[in-house]
C-alpha positions in Angstrom: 10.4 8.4 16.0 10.9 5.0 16.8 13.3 2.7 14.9 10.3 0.5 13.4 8.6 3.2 12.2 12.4 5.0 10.5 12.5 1.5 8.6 9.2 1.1 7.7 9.9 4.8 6.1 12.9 4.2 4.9 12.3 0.4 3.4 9.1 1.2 1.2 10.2 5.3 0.2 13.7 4.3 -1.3 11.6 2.6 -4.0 8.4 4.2 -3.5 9.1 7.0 -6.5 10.2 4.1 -8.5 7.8 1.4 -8.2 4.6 1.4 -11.0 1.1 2.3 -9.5 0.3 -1.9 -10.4 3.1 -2.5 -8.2 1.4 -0.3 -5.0 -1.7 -2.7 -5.4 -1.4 -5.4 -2.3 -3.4 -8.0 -5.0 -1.1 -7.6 -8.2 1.8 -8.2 -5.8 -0.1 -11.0 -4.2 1.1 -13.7 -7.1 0.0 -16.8 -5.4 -3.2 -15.4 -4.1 -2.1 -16.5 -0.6 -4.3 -13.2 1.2 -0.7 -12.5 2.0 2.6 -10.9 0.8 5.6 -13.6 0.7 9.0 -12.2 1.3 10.1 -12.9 -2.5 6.6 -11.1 -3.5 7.5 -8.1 -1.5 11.0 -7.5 -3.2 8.8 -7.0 -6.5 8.4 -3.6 -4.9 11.5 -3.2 -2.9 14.4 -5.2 -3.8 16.8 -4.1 -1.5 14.3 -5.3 1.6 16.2 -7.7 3.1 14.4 -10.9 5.3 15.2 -8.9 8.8 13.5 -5.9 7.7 10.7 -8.2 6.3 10.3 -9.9 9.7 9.7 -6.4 11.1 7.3 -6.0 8.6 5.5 -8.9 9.6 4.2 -7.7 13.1 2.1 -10.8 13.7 5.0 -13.7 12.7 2.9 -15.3 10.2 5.7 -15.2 7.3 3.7 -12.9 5.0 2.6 -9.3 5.1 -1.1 -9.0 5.8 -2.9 -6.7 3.8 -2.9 -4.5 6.6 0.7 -4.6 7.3 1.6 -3.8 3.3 -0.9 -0.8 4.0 1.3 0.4 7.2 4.4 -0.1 5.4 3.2 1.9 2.5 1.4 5.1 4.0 4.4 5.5 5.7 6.4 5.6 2.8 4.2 7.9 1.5 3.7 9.8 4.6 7.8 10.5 4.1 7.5 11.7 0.1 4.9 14.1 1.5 
């Protein structure tokens, strides 16, 4: 497994079990209705993500997570309750 993929695990799953199902939607997340997660919007549902795990997140460098990107990071945090 390579280390992107541990984190991507490990980032979204430690709050995964905690997080509401409103907080798993990418648009109730999505505060400013910017099409993209912000780094303060995406420690709504993982607080302890801090802004170097969010930049590996953020495969294509735009400074928020794509809708795609939030939907990598969270089947594999589901992928690892499973």
């Amino acid at each position: 497994m390579n280390p992107k993929t541990i984190f991507l695990t490990l980032g979204f799953g430690l709050v995964a079990s905690a997080a509401h199902a409103e907080s798993d939607n990418f648009n109730a997340l999505d505060a400013d209705n910017s099409n993209g997660l912000s780094f303060a919007e995406a420690l709504a549902v993982a607080p302890n993500l801090t802004a170097l795990d969010f930049a590996k997140l953020d495969s294509d460098t735009s400074g928020e997570l794509s809708k795609a990107e939030f939907a990598q990071w969270k089947a594999a945090a589901e992928k690892k309750q499973n």
